[in-house]
TORLO-391732 format. One record per residue: x, y, z of N, C-alpha, C in turn; residue in three letters; residue number from 1. Coordinates in steps of 0.1 Angstrom, whole numbers. Layout:
<pts>
<n_c1: X&n_c2: Y&n_c3: Z&ca_c1: X&ca_c2: Y&ca_c3: Z&c_c1: X&c_c2: Y&c_c3: Z&res: ALA&n: NUM>
...
</pts>
This chain:
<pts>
<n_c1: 72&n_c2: -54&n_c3: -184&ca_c1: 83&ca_c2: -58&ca_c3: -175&c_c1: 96&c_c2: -50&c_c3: -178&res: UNK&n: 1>
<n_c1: 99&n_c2: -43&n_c3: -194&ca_c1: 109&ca_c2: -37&ca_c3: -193&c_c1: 111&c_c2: -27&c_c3: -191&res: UNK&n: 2>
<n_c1: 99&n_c2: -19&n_c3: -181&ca_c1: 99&ca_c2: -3&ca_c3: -178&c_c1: 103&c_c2: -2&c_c3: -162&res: UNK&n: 3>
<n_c1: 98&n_c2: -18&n_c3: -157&ca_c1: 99&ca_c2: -22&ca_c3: -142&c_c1: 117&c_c2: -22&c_c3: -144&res: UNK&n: 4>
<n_c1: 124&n_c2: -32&n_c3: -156&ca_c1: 139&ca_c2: -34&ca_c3: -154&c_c1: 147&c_c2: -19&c_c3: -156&res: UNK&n: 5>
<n_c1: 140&n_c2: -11&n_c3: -164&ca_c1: 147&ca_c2: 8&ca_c3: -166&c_c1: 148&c_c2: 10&c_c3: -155&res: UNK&n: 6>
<n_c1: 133&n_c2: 10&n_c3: -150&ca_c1: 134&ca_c2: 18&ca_c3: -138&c_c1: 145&c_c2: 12&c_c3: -124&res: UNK&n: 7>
<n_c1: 142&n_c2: -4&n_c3: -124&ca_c1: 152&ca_c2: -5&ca_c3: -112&c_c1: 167&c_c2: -4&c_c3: -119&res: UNK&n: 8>
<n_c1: 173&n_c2: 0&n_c3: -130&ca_c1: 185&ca_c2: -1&ca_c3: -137&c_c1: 187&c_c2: 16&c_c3: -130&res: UNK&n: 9>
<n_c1: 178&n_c2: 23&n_c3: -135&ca_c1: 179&ca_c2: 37&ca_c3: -129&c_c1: 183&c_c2: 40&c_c3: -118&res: UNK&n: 10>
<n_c1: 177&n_c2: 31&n_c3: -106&ca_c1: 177&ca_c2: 33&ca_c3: -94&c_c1: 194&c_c2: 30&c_c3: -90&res: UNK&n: 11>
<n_c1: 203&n_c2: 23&n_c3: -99&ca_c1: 211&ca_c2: 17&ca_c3: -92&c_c1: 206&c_c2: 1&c_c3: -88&res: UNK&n: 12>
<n_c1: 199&n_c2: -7&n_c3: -94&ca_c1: 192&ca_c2: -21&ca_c3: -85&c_c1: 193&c_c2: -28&c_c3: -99&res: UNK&n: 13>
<n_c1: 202&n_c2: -40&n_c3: -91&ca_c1: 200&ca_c2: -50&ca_c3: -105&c_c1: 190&c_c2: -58&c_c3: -110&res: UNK&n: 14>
<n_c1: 184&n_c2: -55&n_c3: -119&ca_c1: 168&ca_c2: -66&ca_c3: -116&c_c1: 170&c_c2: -80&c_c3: -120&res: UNK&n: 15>
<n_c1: 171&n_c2: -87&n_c3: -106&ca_c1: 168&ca_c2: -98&ca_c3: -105&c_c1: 158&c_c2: -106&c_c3: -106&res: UNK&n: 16>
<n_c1: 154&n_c2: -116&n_c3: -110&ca_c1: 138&ca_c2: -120&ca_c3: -110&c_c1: 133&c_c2: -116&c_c3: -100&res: UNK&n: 17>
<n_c1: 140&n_c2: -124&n_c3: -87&ca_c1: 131&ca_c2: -116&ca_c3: -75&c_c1: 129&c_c2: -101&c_c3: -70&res: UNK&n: 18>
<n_c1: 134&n_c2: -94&n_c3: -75&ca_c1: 136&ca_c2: -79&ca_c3: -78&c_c1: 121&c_c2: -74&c_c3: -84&res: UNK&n: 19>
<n_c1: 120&n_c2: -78&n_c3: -96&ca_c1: 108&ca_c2: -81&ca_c3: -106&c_c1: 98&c_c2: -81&c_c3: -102&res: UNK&n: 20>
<n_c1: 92&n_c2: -94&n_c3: -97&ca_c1: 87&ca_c2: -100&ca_c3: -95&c_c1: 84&c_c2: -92&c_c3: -81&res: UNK&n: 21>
<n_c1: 89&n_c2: -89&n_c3: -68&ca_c1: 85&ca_c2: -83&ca_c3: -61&c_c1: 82&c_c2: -65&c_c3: -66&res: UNK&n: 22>
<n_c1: 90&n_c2: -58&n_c3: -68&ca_c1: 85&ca_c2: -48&ca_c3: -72&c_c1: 68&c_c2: -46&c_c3: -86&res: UNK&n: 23>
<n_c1: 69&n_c2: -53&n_c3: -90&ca_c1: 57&ca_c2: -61&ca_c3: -99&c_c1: 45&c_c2: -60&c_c3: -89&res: UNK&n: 24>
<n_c1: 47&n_c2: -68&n_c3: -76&ca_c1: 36&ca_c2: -71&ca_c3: -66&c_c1: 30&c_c2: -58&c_c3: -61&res: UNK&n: 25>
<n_c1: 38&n_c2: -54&n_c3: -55&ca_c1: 44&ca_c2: -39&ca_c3: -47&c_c1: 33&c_c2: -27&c_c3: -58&res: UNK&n: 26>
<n_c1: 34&n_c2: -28&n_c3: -72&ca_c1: 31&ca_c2: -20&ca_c3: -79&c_c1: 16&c_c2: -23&c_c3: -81&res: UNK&n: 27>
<n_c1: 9&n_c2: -33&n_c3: -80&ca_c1: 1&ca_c2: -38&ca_c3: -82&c_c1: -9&c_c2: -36&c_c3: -70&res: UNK&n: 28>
<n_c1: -5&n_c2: -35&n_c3: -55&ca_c1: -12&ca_c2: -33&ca_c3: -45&c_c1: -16&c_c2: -20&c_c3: -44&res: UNK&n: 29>
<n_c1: -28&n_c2: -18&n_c3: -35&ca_c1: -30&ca_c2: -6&ca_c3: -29&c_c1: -27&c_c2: -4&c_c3: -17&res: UNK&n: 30>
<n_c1: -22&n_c2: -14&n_c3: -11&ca_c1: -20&ca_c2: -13&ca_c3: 4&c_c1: -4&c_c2: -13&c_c3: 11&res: UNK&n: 31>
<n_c1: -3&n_c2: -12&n_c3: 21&ca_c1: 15&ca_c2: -12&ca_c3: 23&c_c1: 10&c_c2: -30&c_c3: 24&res: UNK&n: 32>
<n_c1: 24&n_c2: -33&n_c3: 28&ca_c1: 23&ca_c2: -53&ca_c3: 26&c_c1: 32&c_c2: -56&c_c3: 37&res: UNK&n: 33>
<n_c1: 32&n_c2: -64&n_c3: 45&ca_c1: 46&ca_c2: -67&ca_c3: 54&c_c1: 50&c_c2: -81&c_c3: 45&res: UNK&n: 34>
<n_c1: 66&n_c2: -84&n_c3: 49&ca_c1: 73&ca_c2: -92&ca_c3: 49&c_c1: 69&c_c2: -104&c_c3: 44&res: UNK&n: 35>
<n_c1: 64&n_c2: -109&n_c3: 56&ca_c1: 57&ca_c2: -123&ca_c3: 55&c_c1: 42&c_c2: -122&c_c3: 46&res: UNK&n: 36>
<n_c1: 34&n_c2: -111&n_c3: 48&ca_c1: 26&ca_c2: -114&ca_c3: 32&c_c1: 34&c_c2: -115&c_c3: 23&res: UNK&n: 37>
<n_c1: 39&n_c2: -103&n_c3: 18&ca_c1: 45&ca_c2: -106&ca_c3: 5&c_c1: 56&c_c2: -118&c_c3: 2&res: UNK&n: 38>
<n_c1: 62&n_c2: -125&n_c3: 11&ca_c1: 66&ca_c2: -136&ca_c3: 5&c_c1: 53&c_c2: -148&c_c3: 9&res: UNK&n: 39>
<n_c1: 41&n_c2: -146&n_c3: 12&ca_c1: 34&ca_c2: -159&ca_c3: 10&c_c1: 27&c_c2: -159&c_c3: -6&res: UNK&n: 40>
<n_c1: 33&n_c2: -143&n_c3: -12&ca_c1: 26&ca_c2: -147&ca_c3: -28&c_c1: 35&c_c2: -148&c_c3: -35&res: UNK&n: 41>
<n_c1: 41&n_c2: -155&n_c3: -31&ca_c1: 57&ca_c2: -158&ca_c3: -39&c_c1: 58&c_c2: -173&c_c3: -39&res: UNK&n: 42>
<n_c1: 53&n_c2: -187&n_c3: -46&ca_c1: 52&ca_c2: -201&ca_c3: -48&c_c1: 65&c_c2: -202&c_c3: -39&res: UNK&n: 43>
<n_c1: 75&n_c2: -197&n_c3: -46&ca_c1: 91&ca_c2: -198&ca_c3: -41&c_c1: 101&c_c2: -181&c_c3: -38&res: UNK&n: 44>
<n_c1: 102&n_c2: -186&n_c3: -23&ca_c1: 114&ca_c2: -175&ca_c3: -23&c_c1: 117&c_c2: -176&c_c3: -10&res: UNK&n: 45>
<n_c1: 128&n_c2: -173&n_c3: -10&ca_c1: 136&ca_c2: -174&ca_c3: 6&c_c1: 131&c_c2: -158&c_c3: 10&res: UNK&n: 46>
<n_c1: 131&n_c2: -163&n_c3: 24&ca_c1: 126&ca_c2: -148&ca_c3: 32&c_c1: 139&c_c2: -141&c_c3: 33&res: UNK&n: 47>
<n_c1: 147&n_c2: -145&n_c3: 35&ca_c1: 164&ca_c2: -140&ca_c3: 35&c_c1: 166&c_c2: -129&c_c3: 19&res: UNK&n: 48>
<n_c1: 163&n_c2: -133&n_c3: 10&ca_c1: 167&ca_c2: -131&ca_c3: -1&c_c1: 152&c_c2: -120&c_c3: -3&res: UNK&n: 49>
<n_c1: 143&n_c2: -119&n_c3: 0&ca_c1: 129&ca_c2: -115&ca_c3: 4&c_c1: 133&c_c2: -98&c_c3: 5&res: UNK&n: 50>
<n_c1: 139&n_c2: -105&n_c3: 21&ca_c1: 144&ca_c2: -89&ca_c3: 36&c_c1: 155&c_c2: -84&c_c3: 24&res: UNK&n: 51>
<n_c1: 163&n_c2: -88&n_c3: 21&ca_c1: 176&ca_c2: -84&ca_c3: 11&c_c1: 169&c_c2: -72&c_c3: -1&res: UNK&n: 52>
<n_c1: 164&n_c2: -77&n_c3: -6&ca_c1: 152&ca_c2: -69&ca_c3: -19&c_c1: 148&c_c2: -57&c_c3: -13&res: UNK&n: 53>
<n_c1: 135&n_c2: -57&n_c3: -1&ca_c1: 131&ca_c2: -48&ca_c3: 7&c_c1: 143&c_c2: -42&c_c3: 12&res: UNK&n: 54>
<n_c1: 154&n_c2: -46&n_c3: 17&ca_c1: 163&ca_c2: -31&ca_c3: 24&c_c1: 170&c_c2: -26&c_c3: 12&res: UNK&n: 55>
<n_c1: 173&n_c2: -33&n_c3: 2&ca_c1: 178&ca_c2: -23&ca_c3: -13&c_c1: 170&c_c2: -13&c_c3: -18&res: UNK&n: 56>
<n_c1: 154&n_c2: -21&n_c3: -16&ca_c1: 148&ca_c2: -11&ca_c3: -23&c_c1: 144&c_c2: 3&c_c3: -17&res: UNK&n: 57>
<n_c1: 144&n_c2: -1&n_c3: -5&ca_c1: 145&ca_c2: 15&ca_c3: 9&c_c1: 156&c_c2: 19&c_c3: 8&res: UNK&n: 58>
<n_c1: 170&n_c2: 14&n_c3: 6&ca_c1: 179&ca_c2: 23&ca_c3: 4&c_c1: 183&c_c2: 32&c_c3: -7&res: UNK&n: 59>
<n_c1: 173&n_c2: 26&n_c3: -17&ca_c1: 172&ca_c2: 35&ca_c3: -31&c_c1: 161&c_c2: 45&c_c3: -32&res: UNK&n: 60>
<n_c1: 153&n_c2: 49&n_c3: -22&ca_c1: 141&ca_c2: 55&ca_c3: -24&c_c1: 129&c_c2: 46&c_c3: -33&res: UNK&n: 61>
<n_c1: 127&n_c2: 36&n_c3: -30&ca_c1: 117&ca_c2: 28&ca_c3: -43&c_c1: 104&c_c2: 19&c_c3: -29&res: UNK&n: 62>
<n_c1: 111&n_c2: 21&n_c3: -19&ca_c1: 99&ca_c2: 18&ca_c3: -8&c_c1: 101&c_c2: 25&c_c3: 6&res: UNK&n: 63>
<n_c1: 94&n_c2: 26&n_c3: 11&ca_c1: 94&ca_c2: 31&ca_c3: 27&c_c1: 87&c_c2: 23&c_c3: 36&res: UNK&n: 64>
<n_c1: 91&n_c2: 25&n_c3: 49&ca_c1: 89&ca_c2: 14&ca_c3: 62&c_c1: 79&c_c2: 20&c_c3: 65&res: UNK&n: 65>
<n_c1: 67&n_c2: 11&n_c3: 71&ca_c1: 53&ca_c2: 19&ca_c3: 81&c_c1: 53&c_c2: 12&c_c3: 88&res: UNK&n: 66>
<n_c1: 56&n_c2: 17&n_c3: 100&ca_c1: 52&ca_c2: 13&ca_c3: 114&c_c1: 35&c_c2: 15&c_c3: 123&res: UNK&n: 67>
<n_c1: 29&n_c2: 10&n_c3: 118&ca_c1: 14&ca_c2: 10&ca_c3: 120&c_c1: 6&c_c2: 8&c_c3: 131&res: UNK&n: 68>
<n_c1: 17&n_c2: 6&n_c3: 142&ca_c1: 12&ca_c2: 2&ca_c3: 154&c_c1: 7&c_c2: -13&c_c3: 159&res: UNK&n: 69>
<n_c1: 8&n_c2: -24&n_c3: 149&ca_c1: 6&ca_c2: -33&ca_c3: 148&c_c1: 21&c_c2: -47&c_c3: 151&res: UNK&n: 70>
<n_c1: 31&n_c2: -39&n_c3: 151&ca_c1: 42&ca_c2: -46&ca_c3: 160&c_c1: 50&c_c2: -53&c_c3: 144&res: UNK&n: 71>
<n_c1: 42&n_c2: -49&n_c3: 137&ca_c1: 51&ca_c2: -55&ca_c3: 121&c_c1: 49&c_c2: -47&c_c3: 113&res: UNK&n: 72>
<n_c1: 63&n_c2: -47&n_c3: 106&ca_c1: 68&ca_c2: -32&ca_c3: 97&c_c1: 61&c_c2: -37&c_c3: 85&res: UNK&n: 73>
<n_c1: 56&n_c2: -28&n_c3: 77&ca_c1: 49&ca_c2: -27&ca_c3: 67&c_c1: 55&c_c2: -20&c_c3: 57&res: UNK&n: 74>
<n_c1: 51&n_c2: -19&n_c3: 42&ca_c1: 60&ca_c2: -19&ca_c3: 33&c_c1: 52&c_c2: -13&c_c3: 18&res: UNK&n: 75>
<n_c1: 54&n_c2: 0&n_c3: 16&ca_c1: 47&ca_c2: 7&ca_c3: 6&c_c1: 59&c_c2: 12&c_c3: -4&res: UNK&n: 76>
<n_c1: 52&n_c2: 14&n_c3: -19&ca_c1: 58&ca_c2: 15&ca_c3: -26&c_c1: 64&c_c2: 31&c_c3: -25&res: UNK&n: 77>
<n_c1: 74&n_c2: 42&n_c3: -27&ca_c1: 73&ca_c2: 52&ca_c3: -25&c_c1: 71&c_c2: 60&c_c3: -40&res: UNK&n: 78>
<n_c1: 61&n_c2: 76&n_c3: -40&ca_c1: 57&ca_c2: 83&ca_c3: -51&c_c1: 70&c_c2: 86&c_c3: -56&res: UNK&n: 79>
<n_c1: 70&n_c2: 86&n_c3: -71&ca_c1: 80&ca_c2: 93&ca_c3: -84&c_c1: 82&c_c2: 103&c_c3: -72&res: UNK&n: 80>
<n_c1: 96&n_c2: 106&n_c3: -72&ca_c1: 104&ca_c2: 118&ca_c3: -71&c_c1: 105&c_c2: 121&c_c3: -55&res: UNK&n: 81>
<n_c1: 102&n_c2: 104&n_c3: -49&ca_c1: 101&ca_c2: 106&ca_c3: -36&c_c1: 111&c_c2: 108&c_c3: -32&res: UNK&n: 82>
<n_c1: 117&n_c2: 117&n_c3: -19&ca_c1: 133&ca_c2: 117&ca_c3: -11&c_c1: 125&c_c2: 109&c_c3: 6&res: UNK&n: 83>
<n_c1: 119&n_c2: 103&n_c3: 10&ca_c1: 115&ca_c2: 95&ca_c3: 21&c_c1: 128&c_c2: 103&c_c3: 30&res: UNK&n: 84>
<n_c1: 131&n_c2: 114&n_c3: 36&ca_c1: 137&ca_c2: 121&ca_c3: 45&c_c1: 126&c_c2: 132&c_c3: 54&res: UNK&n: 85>
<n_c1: 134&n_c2: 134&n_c3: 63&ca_c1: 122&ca_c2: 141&ca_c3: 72&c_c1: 124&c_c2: 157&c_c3: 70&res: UNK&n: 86>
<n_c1: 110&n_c2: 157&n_c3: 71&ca_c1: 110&ca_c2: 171&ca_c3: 65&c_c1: 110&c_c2: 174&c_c3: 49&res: UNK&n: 87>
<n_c1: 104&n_c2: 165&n_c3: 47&ca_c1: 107&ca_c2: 162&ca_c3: 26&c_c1: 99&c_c2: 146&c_c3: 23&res: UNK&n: 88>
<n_c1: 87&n_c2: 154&n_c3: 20&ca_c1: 73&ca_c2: 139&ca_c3: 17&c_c1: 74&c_c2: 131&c_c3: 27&res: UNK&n: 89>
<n_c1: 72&n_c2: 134&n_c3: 38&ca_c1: 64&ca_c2: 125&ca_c3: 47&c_c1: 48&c_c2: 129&c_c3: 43&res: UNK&n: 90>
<n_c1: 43&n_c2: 118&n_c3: 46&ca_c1: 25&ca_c2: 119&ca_c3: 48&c_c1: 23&c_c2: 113&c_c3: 57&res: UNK&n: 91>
<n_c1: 11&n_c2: 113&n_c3: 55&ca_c1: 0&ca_c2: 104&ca_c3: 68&c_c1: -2&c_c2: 88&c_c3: 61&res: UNK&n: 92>
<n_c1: -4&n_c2: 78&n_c3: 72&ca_c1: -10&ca_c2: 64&ca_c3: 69&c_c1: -20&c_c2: 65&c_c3: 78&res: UNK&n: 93>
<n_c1: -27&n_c2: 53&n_c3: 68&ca_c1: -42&ca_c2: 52&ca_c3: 80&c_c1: -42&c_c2: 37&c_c3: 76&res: UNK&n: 94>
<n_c1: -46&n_c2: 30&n_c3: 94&ca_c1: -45&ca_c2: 18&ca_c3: 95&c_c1: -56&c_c2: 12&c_c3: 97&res: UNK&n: 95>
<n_c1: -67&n_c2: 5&n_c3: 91&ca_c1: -78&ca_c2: 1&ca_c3: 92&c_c1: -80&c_c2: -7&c_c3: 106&res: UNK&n: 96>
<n_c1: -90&n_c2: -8&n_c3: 111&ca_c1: -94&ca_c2: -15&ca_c3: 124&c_c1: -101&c_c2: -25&c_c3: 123&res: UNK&n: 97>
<n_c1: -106&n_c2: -31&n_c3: 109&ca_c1: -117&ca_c2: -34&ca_c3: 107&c_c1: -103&c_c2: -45&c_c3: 96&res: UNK&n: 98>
<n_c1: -100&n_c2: -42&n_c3: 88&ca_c1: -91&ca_c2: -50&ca_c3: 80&c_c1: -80&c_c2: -51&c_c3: 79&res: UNK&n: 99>
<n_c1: -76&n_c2: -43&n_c3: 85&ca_c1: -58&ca_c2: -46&ca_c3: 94&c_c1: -49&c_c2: -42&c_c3: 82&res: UNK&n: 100>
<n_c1: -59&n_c2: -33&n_c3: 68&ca_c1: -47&ca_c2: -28&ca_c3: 60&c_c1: -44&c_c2: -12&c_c3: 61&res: UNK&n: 101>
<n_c1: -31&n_c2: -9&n_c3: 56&ca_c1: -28&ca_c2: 3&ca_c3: 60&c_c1: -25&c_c2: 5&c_c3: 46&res: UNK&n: 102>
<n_c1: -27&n_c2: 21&n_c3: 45&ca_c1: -26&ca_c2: 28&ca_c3: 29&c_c1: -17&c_c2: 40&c_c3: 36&res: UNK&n: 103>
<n_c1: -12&n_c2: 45&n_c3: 23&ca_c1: -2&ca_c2: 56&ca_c3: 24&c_c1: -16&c_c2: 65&c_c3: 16&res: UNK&n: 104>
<n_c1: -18&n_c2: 78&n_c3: 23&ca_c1: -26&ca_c2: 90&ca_c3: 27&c_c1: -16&c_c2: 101&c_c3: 14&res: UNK&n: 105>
<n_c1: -11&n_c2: 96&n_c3: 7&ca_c1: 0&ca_c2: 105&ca_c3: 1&c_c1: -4&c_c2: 122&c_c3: -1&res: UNK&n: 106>
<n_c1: -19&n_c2: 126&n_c3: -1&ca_c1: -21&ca_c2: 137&ca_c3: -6&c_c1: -21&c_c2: 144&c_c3: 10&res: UNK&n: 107>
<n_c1: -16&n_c2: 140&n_c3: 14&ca_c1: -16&ca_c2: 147&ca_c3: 32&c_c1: -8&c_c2: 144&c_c3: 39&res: UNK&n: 108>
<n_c1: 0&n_c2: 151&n_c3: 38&ca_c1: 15&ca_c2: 151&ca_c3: 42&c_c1: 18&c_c2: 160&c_c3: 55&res: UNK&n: 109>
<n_c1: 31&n_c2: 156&n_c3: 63&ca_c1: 27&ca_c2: 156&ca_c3: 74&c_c1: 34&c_c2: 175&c_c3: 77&res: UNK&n: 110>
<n_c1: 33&n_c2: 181&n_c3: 88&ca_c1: 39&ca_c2: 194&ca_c3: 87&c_c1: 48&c_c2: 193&c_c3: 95&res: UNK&n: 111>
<n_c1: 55&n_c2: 201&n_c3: 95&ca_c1: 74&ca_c2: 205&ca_c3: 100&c_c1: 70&c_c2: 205&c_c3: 112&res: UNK&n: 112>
<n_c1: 75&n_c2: 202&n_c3: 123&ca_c1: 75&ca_c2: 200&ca_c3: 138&c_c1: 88&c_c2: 205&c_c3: 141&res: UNK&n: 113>
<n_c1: 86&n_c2: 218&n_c3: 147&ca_c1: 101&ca_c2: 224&ca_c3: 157&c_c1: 100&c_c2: 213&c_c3: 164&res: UNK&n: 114>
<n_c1: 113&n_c2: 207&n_c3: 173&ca_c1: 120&ca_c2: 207&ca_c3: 185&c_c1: 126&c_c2: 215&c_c3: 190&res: UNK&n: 115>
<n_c1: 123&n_c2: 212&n_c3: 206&ca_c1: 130&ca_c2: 222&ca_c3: 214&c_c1: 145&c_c2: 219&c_c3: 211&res: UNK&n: 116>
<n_c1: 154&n_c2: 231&n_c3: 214&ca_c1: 171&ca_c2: 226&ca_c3: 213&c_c1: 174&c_c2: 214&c_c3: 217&res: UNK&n: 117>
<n_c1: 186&n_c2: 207&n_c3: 209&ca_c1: 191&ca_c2: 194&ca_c3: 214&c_c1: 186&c_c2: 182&c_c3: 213&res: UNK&n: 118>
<n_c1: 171&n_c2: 185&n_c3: 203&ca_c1: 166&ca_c2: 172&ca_c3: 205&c_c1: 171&c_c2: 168&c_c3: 183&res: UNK&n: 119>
<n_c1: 168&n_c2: 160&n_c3: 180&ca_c1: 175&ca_c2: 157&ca_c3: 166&c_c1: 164&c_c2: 147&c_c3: 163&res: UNK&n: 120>
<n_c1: 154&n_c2: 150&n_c3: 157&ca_c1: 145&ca_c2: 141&ca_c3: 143&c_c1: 153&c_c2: 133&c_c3: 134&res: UNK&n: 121>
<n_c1: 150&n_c2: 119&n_c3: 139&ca_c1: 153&ca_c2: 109&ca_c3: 129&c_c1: 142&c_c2: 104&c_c3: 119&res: UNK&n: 122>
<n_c1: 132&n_c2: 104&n_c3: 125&ca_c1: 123&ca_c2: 95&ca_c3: 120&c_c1: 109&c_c2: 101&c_c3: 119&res: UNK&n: 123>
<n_c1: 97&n_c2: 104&n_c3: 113&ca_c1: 85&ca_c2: 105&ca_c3: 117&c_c1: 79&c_c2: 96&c_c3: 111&res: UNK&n: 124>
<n_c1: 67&n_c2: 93&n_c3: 120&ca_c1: 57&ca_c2: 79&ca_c3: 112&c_c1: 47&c_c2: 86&c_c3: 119&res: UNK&n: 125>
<n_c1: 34&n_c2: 93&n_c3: 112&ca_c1: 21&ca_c2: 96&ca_c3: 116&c_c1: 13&c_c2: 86&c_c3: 110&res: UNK&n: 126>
<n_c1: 6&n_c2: 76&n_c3: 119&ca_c1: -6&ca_c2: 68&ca_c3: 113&c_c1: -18&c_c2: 71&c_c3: 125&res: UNK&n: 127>
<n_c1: -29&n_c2: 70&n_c3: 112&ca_c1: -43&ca_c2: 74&ca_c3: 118&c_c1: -50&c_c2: 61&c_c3: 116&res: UNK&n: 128>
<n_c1: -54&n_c2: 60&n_c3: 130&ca_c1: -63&ca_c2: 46&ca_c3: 131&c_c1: -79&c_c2: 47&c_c3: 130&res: UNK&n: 129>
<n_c1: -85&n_c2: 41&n_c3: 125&ca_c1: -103&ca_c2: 38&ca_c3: 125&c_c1: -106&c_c2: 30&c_c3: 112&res: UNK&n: 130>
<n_c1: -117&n_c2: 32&n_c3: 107&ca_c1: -121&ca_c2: 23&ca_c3: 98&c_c1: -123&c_c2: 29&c_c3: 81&res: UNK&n: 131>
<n_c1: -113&n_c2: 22&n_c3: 77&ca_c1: -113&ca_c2: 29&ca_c3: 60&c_c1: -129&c_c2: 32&c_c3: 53&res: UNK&n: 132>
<n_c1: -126&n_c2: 36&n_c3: 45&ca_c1: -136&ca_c2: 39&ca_c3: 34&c_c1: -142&c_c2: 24&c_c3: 32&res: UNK&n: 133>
<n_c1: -135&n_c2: 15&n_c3: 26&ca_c1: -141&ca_c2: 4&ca_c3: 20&c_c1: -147&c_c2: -4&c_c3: 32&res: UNK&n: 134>
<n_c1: -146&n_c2: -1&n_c3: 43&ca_c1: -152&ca_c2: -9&ca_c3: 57&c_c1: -163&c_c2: 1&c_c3: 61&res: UNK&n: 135>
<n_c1: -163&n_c2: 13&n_c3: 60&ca_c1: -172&ca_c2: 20&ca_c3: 67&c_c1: -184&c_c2: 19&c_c3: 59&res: UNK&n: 136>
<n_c1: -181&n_c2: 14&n_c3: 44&ca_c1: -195&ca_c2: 8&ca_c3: 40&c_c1: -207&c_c2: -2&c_c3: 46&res: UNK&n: 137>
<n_c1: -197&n_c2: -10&n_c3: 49&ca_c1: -198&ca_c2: -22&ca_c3: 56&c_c1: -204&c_c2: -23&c_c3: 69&res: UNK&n: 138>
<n_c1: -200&n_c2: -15&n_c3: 76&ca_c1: -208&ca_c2: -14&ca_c3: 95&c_c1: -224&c_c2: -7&c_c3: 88&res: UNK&n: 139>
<n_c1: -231&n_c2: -12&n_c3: 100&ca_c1: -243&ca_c2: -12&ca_c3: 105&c_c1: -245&c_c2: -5&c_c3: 115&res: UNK&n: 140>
</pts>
């Protein structure tokens, strides 16, 4: 636990239990997590104080938002030395069809896209949908 409190001390983030204790979870998954999962593995915690944690931690570089097509933002931890800006470590996510989880693709990153003049990139989210690895065992 005291490499989890350096690290958020580093970031600028004060580690709070719920700080902890979520980034703890976060590190533990393989999958992105939305919102409401990750506060149902939490016995106790306000969703208020939950959302608070997640927008500190995206504003420090220590998580990124996935939008998966699924209509709820999803929530991955981001790689050592991540800058989550465009044009600088984006990757690909892939969103299972079969188990509804989505993984960050990190070794496949996405490539630089010209726009024509006038247009201004804020944001990219490439997610690829079909059936993961761990499901494609599974069909018959």
């Amino acid at each position: 636990m005291e490499k989890i409190v350096q690290f958020l001390e580093s970031k600028g983030i004060r580690p709070t239990a719920m700080r902890l204790m979520t980034y703890k979870r976060l590190a533990e998954l393989n999958v992105a997590i939305s919102l409401g999962d990750l506060e149902k593995d939490f016995k106790v915690s306000e969703r208020s104080t939950l959302f608070r944690t997640m927008k500190a931690f995206e504003e420090k570089g220590i998580v990124h938002q996935i939008e998966d097509g699924t209509g709820i933002i999803k929530y991955a931890l981001c790689e050592e030395n991540c800058e989550c800006e465009v044009g600088n470590d984006l990757h690909l996510h892939f969103h299972c069809n079969n188990c509804n989880e989505t993984v960050c693709l990190t070794e496949h990153k996405i490539p630089h896209i010209n726009l024509p003049d006038g247009y201004i990139t804020e944001d990219i989210n490439l997610v690829v949908k079909g059936i993961c690895e761990k499901c494609s065992g599974n069909l018959d």
